[in-house]
N, C-alpha and C positions, 0 to 999 in steps of 0.2 A: 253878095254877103261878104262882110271882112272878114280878114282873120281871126280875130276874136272872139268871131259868134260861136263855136265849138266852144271855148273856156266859159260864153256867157250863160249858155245851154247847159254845161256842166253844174255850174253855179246855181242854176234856175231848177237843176234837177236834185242837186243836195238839199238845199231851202226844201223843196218838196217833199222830200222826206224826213228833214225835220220837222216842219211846223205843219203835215198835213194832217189829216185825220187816217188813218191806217183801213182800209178797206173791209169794208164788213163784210166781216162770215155769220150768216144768219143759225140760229141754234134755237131750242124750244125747250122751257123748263113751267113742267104744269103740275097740276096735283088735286088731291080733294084732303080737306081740311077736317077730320072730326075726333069726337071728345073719346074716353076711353070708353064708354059703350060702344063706341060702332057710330052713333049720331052724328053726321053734320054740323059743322059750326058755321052758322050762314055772319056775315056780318066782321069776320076773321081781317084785322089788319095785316095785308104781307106783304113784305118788303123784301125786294132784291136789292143789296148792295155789292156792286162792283170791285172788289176787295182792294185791286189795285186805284182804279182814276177814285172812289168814292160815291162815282154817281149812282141814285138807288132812283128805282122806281117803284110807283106803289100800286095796287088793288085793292080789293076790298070783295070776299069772300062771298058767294050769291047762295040764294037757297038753300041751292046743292052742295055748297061747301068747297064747290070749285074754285081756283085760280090760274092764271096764266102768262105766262111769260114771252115776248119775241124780242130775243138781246140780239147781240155780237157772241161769237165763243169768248171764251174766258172762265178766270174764277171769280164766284159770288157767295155773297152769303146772305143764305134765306132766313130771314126772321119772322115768327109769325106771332101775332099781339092778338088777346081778345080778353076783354075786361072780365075776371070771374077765373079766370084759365092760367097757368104758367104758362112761361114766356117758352118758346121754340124754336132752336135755331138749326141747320144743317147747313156745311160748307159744300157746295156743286163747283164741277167743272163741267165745264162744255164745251164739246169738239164743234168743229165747224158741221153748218147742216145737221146735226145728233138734237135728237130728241129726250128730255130726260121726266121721266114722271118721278118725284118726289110728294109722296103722301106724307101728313105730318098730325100726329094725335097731340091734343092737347088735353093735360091733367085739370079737371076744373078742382078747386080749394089746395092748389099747391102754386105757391108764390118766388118756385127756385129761377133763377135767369141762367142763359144759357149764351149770352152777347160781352165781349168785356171790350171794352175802346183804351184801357189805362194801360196795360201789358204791352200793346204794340203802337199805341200812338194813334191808335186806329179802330176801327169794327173787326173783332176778329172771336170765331165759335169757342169757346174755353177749350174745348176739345186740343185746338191746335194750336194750342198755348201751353212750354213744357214749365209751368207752374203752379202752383194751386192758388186755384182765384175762386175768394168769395164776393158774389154778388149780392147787392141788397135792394132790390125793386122798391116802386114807389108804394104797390100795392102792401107789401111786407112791413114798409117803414109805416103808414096807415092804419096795418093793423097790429100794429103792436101796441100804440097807444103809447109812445115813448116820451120822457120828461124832455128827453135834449137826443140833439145829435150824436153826441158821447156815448149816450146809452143804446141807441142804436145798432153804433160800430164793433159796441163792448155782446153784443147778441152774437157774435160769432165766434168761434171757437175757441181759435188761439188769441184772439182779444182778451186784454184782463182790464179792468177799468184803473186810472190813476185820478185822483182827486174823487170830489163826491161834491154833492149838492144839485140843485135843479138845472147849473149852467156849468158844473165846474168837471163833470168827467171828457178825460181825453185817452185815450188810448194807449195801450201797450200790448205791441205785438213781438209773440215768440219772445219775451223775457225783455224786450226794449224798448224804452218810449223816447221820451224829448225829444233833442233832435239825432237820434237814432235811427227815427223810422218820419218819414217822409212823408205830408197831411200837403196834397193837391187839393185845390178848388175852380173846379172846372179845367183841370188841366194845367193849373198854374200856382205855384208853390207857397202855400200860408206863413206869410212868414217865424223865423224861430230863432232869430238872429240874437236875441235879448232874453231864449229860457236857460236855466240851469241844467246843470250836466245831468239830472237823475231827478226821480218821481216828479216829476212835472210833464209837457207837453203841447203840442202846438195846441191852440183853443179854437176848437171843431166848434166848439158853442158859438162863436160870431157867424154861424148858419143856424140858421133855423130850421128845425125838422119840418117843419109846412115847404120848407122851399126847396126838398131834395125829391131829386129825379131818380138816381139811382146813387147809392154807396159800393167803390170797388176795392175790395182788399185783397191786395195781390203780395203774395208771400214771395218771397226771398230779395234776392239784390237786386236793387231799381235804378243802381248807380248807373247804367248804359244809356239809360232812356233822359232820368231825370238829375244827373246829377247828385253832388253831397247830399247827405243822411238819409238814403235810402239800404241801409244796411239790413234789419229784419225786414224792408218790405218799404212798398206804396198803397196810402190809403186815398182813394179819388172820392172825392164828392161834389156830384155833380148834380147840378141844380136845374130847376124847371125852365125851359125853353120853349117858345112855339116854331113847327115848320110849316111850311108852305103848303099848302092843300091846292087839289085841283078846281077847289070851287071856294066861294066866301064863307068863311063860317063865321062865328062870333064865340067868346071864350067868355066864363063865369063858373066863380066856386066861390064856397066860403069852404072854411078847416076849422073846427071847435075843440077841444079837448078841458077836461075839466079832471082835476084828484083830487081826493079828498082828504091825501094826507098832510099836505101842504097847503091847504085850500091853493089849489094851483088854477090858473085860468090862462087860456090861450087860444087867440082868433087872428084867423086870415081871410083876406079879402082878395082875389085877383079878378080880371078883368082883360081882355083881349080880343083880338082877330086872326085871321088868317085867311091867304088865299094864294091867287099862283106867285104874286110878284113881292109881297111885303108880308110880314107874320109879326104880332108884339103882344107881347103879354106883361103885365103890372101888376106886382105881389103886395101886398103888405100887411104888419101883422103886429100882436102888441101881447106881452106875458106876464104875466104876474105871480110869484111865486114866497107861501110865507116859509117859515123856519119849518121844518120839516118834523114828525118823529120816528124816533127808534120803532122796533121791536123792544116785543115782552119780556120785560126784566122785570129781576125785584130789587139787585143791587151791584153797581159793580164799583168793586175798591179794590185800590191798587196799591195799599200800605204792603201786600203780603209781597213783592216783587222787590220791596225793601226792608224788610224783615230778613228775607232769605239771602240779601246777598247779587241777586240780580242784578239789578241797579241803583245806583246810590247818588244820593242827593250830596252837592259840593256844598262845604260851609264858608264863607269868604272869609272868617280869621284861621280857623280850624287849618284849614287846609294849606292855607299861605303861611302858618307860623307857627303851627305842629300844636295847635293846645287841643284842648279836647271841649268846650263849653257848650256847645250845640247851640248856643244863642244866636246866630247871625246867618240861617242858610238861605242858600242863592233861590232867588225867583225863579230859577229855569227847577223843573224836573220836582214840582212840589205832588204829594201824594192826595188823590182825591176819591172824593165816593160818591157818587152818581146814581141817585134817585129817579131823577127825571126824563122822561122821554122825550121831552123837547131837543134838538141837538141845536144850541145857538149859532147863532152869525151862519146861517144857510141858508136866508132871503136873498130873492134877484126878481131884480124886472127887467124889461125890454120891448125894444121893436127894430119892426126891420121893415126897408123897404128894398126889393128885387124888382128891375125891369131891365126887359130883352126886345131883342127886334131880331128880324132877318130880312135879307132884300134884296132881292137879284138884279144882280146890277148887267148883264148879259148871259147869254148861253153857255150853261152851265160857270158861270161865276156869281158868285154869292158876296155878301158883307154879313156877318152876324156882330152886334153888340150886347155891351152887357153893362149894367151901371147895380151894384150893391153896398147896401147901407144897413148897418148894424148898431146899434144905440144897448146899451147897458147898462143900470145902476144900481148902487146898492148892492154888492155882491157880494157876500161874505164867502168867508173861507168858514168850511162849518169845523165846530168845535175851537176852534180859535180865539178862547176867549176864557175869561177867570170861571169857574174852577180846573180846567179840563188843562189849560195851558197858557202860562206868562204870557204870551205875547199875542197879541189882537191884529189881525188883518183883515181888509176887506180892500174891496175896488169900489169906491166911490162910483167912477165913470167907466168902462171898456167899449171903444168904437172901432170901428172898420168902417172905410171909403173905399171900393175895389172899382175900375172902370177898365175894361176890356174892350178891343177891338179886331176882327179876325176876315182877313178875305182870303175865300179859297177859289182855288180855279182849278177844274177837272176835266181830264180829259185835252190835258194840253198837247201835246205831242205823242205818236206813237212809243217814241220811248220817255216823255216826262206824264207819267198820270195823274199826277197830283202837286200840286205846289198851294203851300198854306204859308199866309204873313201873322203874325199873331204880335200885340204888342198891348199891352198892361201898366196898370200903375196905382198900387194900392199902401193904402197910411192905416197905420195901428198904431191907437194911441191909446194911452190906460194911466188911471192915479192909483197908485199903491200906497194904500196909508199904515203904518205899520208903527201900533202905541209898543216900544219894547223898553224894560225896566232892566237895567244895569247896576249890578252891584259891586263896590270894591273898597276897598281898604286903604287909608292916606295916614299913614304914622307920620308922629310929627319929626321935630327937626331931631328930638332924643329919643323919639323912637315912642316912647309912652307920652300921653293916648295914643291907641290906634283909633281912626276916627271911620264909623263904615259910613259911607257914601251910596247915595241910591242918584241915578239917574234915569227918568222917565223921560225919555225920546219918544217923541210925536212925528214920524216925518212923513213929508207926503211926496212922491215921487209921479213925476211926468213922463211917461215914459212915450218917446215916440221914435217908431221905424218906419219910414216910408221907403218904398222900393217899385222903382222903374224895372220893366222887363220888355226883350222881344225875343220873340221863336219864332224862327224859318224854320220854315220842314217841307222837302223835298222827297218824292216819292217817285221811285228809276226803275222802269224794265230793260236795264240793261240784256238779259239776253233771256231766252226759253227756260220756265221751271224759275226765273229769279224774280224776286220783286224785293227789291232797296230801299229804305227808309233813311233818307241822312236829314241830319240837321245843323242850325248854329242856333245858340242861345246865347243870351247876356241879360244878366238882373243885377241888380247894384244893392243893397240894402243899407239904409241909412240912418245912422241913430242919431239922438241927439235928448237930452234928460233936462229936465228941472226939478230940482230939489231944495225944500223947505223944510229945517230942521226945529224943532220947539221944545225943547231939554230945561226940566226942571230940575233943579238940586237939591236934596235932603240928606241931613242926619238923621241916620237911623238908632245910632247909641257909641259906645265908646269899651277900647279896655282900656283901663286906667291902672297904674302900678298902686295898689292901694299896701297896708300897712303884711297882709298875708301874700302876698303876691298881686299877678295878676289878675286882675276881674273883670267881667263882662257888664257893663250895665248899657239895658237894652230902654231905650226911650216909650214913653208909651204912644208914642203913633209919630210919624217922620215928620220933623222938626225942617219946613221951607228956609232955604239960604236965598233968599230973594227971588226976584223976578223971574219968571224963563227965560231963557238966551235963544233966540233967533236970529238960524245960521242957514246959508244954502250951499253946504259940501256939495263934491262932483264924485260920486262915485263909478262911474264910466263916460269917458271922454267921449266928447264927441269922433263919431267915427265912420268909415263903412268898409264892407265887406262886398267885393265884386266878383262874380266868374264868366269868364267866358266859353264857350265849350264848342265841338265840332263831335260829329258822334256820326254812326252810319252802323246799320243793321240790314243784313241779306236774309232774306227766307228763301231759301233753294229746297225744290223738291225734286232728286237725284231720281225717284224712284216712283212712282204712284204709290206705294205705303210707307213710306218716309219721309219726312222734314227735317232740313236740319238749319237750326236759326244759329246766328254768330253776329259779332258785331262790337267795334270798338270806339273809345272816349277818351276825348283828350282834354280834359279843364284847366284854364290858369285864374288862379283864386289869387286876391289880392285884398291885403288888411290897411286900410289908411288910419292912420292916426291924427288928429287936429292936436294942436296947443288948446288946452280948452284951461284958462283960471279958474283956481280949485280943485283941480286932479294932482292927490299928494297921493304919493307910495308909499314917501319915507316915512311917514306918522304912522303908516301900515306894520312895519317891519321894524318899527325901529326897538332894538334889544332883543329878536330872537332866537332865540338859543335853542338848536345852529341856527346861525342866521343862513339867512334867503340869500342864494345865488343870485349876483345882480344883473348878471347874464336874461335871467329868467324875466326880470323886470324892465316895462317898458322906460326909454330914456323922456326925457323931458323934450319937448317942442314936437313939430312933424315928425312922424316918420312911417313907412311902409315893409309891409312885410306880402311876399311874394311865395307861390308855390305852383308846382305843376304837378298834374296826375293825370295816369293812364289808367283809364280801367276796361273791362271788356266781357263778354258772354261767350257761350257757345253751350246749342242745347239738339238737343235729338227727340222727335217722337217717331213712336213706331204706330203702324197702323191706325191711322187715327179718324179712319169712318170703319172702324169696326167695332165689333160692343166692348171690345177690350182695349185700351191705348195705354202703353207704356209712355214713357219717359223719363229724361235724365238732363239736368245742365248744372253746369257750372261758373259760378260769376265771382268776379273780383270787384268788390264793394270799397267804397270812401266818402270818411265824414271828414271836413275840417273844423276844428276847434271854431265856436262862433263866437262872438265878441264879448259876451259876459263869459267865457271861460277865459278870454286871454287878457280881460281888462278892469274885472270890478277889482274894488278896492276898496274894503270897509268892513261894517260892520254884518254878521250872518245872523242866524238865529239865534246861536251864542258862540260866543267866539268873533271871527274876524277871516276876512279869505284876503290872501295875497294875488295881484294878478299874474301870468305866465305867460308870455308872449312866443314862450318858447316850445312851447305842451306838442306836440307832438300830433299828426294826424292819426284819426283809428282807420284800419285797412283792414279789411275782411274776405275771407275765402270760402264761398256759400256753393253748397251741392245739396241739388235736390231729386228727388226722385222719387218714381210713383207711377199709379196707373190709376187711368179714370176710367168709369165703364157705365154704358148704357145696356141696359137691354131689357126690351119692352118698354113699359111703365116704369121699371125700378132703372137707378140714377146713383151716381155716387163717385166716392174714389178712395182710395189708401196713398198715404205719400211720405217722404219722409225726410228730415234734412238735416244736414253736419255743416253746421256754423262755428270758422275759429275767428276770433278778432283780435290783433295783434295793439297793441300798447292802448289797451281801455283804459280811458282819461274815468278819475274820480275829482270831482271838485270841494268835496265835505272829508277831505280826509286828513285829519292833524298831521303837519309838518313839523313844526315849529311849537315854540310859546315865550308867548311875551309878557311885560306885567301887566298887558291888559286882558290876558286871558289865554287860550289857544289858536294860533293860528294854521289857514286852512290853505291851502294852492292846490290850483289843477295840476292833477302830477297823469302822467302815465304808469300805472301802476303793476299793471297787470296786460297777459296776453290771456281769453277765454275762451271757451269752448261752450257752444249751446247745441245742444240736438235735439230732436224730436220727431215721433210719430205722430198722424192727424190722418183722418177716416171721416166721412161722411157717405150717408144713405138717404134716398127719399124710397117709399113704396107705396105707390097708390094703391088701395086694392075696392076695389066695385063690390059692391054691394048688393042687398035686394034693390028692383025697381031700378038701378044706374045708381042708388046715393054711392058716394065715397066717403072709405076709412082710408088716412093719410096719416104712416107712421116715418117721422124724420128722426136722424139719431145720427148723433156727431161729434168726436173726441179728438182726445190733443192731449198727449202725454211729452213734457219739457223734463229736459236733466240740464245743468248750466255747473263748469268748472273753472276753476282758475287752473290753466294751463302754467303758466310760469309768472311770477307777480311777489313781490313784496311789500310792507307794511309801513308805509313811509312812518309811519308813529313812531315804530322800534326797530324795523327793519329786519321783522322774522319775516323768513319766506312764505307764502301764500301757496306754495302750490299744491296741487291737490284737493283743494278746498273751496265750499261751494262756493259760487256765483250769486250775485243778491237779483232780488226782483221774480225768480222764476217760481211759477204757479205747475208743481207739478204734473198736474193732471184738470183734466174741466171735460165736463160731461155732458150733452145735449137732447135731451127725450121730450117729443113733442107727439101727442095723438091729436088727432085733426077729424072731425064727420063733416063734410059738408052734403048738404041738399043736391039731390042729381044736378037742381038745374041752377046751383050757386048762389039761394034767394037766401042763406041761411048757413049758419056753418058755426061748431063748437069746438072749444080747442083745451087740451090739459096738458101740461108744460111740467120738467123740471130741469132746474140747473145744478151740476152740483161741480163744486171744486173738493180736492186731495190734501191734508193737512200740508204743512211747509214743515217739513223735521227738516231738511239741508239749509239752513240759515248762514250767511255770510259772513267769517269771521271777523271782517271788516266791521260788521253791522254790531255784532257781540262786545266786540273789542271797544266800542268807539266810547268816549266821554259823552259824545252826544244819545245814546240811547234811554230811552224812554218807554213805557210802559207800553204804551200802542204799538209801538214797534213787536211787541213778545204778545200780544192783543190780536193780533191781525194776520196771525200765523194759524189759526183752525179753518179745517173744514167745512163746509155748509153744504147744506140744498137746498134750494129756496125755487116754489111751483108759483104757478099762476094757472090760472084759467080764466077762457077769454068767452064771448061770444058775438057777433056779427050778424046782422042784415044786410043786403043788398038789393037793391030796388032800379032797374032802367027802366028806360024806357027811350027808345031812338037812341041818341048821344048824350040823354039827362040820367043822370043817376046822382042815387040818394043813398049811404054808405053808414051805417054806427055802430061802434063796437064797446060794448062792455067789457069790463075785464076787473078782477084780482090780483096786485100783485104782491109776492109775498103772501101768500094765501094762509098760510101761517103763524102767521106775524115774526116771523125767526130774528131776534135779536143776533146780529152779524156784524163783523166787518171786512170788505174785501182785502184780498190780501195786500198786505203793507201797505192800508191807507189809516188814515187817521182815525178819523169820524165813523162813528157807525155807522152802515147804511139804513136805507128807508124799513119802515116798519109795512103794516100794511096797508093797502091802499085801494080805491074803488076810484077806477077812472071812466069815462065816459069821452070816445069820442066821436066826432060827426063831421061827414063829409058828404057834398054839392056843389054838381057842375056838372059839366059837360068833360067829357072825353073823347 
């Protein structure tokens, strides 16, 4: 032997215990499966997941209800699935050689999930997760009989809906939407690169509710895991996938859904396999939806809101040159009276295609793909349109291309469990066509005639962002009681516009110096000055927005009834700027008074703008397999300003927004706290949370004014304060015979302040004064009977929200204020009632739900949206397939 063979020995012995497989300790995790009478559930999906490597293994529940397990020691988590039944999960540990029985009941006609994957990046019981996470199963989304994805998300508590129509609701949670709160799909971020700073939102509608697996809304700060605008939270929606089976199966369903207040219409088709080595499944699906109505009205008019003084219509000579003739008022903010339950411009249609694969390409290493395709047209913005308000929108087009590719490999080394590659690349494009009429005033060279001028803008906008992504995720047992979650990320997000402008010019009439004075003579209908002028302005440069991030989260369990999770972020966010011909500022700003910091505005040619952030967690639960689990953490949240707040430049709704390159990042300091509790049958939790956010960007807020009107820039205005309680219950209670009575009941009380903040308009202080957007209170009562054995099931519902009396003085103060804005400030409740069939047989089941929504027909609007919501409605829907 040489000298060396000891060092080669050495070497041969370290490798070894890197890259071997760790010696198994055999342990034993069994159980029997049954419903809340006491019965057996033969047929029971259960699945061990391995918490740390991933690997799960599966059975399938026999006569007696039994299952069984022979692992390694370890933690796992047991899920148990059965069509009819809520979902069931319980976290086990296992000593070496220990035996553990784990019996697990399942509620039949309750649809609560008990698995969340968004919270930790992974499979983990909500239980030992110190947050409040709403699940929304497939069977839930099913039976709700939902118009869109939107509405879906907006079914849960602290959800309030933004926008309206059959495709246009997106979310706000806990007081926040746009890019405030963070819309994942399938784990990778929607993009939001191109919304406005307020009442808008990432558009949940390029999913289709036929193609959602499960919806996961996880309250508080997401910025550890995912990055910027996870400030109130992370919303996951995650879409239908096939796995692997131990033997060949074959996959088929259609999805039907039909309303009648919209004559709505909507079909799916998929199609697939599955078996040990390859899995794929093919969605697609097509919608149609018309112009919507209200609720029972007899009349609503909005002269009295200008009578009294509330809000007041601008007149373009009146106003600009102190006379008083009332002849000339602006097309923004005209007074109207509304007969009709039609709400216009609220048609859309669509389709989509989804298809997935999974493929094991060796032991324990997998490939999953994903290819999704979304088509849109015709999409109004409802009410947006003459009488209700000046100016017309709609999307012609709205598409998504998303294509995905993911290989995991588990069980790598004794201490690497898991290593996942994940790499993405999805284009959003959309035409925004928006007819707006422009009015002003051109005195001549002596002043008399003042000549009024209308401008009708037609302009149609291209809007496209395509964005590259990749995520590493590593997953470390570095030492006993730890398991590590680190990652790197990089997505790039990439705009880039065409715009087509069509401006017509008319004389509307004239003051002329006549022999008494001044006098107003008003034409009798606008007098064309030639042709349209066809122009293609650049109101946001081509551009992109990149971050890179490293991140790493520990779950140490110090104790057997303690967890305590931590973990820190480190992002470098970077703004590129192109030369793009056509991006003017100075026509933006030019003359106003004060004028615009030029600091604030971007310079002409290339250039980039750079930042770094730390953000981080750290959370605590107490006892968390006993019927009562505490909790408590605290997270340091970060959004950076996205490209339309640092860079449009034009024209708004009325008025004009300057861009701010300068605007400031919002940072936020989120504490939550709470206790979730099982025991028995009954389910639930109490939680609670103190949100402050330091320099809240407003982008609609008058800075300036120029002589083409008022101008608007993203300012950091204000630092806020949102808190809030939220409570949720399930209680099944058994009946004669095994039926069940299932009463759910779920609340959410918001308060929202301006902590310290001033009025860029006039520069009085804000503090003390409420916060916009917040829904104080929303209330959830659901009675459910289902049939002992699930063949059948009846449900009565209602929702109700808390008037808004704390209005934003922002909102009050603004020139922009409008009638709906003071409209959209009541209370409601608004019931449904549902009913449901269920039909198996082997793995074929036949599924249809009736329902009323708005049972009432309640003439509403949700809070601070425009458009009244839907009236009432008779929906029918239908499902088949295999499961």
């Amino acid at each position: 032997m040489t000298s060396s063979s000891p060092f080669r020995a050495l070497i041969r012995t370290i490798l070894g215990l890197l890259f071997s497989a760790a010696a198994a300790e055999a342990a034993t995790v069994s159980g029997v499966v049954t419903d809340s009478t006491g019965s057996t559930v033969p047929s029971a999906r259960v699945t061990l997941h391995d918490i740390a490597t991933g690997v799960e293994r599966q059975v399938e529940t026999g006569v007696d209800g039994r299952y069984r397990f022979d692992v390694d020691a370890g933690a796992y988590l047991l899920v148990v699935v059965r069509t009819g039944f809520s979902e069931a999960a319980r976290t086990v540990r296992l000593e070496a050689d220990a035996s553990m029985d784990v019996p697990v009941t399942l509620e039949v006609g309750s649809f609560t999930a008990a698995v969340t994957v968004t919270a930790a990046r992974s499979e983990r019981e909500l239980r030992q997760v110190p947050l409040h996470v709403d699940t929304i199963p497939a069977a839930a989304v099913e039976q709700m009989n939902a118009l869109s994805t939107g509405d879906v998300i907006a079914a849960t508590v602290n959800v309030t809906p933004v926008g309206g129509g059959p495709v246009g609701v997106r979310p706000r949670l806990r007081g926040l939407d746009s890019t405030r709160l963070l819309v994942l799909v399938d784990g990778e971020r929607l993009n939001t690169a191109r919304m406005a700073t307020d009442r808008t939102g990432a558009d949940v509608a390029l999913v289709s509710p036929d193609a959602v697996e499960r919806i996961e809304v996880v309250n508080g700060a997401g910025t550890l895991m995912y990055g910027s605008d996870a400030l109130a939270g992370t919303i996951n929606i995650i879409t239908n996938e096939p796995t692997l089976t131990p033997d060949t199966r074959f996959l088929y369903g259609f999805q039907g859904y039909y309303s009648s207040n919209e004559n709505g219409l909507r079909g799916t088709l998929s199609v697939g396999a599955t078996s040990p080595r390859v899995a794929f499944r093919v969605q697609g699906g097509a919608e149609r939806y018309d112009a919507y109505r209200a609720g029972d009205f007899d009349v609503e008019a909005t002269e009295p809101f200008f009578r009294s003084g509330q809000i007041r219509r601008t007149d373009t000579i009146d106003d600009g040159f102190g006379f008083a003739f009332g002849a000339f008022p602006d097309p923004f903010n005209a007074p109207y009276v509304r007969t009709d339950r039609e709400i216009p411009n609220s048609q859309a249609r669509g389709n989509f295609v989804n298809a997935s694969a999974q493929i094991r390409v060796g032991e324990r290493r997998s490939v999953r793909v994903r290819y999704q395709r979304r088509r849109m047209s015709d999409v109004g913005f409802p009410d947006f349109a003459a009488p209700y308000f000046f100016n017309a929108v709609s999307l012609p087009f709205n598409r998504l291309d998303k294509v995905s590719a993911r290989y995991e490999a588990q069980a790598v080394t004794p201490w690497l469990a898991n290593l996942s590659v994940t790499s993405y690349y999805q284009r959003q494009e959309r035409l925004l066509q928006n007819l707006l009429p422009v009015q002003f005033p051109a005195p001549a060279a002596t002043f008399f005639p003042i000549s009024v001028m209308r401008l009708d803008v037609l302009s149609k906008t291209a809007q496209r962002v395509w964005t590259p992504g990749v995520d590493v995720q590593a997953v470390l047992v570095p030492a006993s009681r730890h398991l590590l979650t680190t990652g790197f990320t990089w997505y790039r997000d990439r705009s880039g516009d065409e715009r087509t402008t069509e401006t017509t010019t008319s004389l509307l009439g004239q003051v002329a110096l006549g022999a008494r004075g001044p006098a107003a003579v008003v034409f009798p209908g606008p007098v064309r000055l030639g042709p349209p002028v066809v122009a293609h302005p650049v109101r946001v440069p081509d551009a992109a927005f990149r971050d890179i991030a490293v991140f790493a989260q520990d779950e140490w369990r110090p104790w057997s009834e303690v967890s305590i999770i931590a973990g820190l972020r480190t992002d470098v966010y970077r703004v590129g700027i192109d030369a793009t011909p056509g991006y003017s500022v100075a026509s933006v700003v030019a003359g106003a008074r004060p004028a615009i910091n030029p600091s604030t505005l971007p310079p002409a040619g290339e250039t980039t703008y750079s930042r770094t952030a730390v953000t981080g967690d750290v959370g605590l639960i107490a006892r968390p397999d006993r019927a009562i689990s505490p909790f408590v953490r605290y997270g340091r949240s970060y959004r950076h300003p996205n490209l339309e707040e640092m860079l449009y430049a034009g024209p708004a709704t009325a008025g004009y927004i300057a861009p701010n390159v300068a605007v400031r990042p919002e940072i936020g300091n989120n504490v939550d706290a709470g206790a979730k509790f099982r025991r028995g049958p009954l389910t639930g939790g109490a939680y609670m949370f103190f949100n402050r956010y330091q320099d809240f960007i407003a982008q609609d807020l008058v800075v300036a004014t120029t002589p083409a009107g008022p101008l608007a820039q993203a300012t950091n205005f204000a630092d806020v304060r949102i808190t809030g309680v939220e409570m949720n219950v399930d209680a099944p209670i058994v009946l004669w015979q095994g039926h069940m009575l299932t009463l759910s009941g779920a609340a959410a009380f918001s308060r929202g302040t301006v902590v310290e903040g001033v009025n860029p308009r006039d520069g009085r202080p804000l503090d003390g004064t409420p916060a916009d957007n917040i829904t104080p209170s929303k209330g959830l009562l659901t009675a459910r009977f289902t049939e002992r054995r699930g063949r059948w099931w009846a449900e009565y519902g209602v929702r109700a929200q808390g008037e808004v009396s704390r209005v934003a003085f922002t909102v009050l103060d603004s020139p922009f204020l409008i009638p709906q804005d003071l409209l959209a400030l009541e209370g409601v409740a608004v019931q449904r009632a549902a009913l449901g069939v269920n039909l198996t047989r082997a793995r074929d089941r036949a599924g249809v739900v009736f329902a009323v929504e708005n049972l009432a027909d309640r003439f509403y609007r949700e809070h601070f949206q425009f458009a009244p919501a839907r009236g009432r409605s008779f929906t029918v829907g239908l499902t088949l397939g295999t499961f």
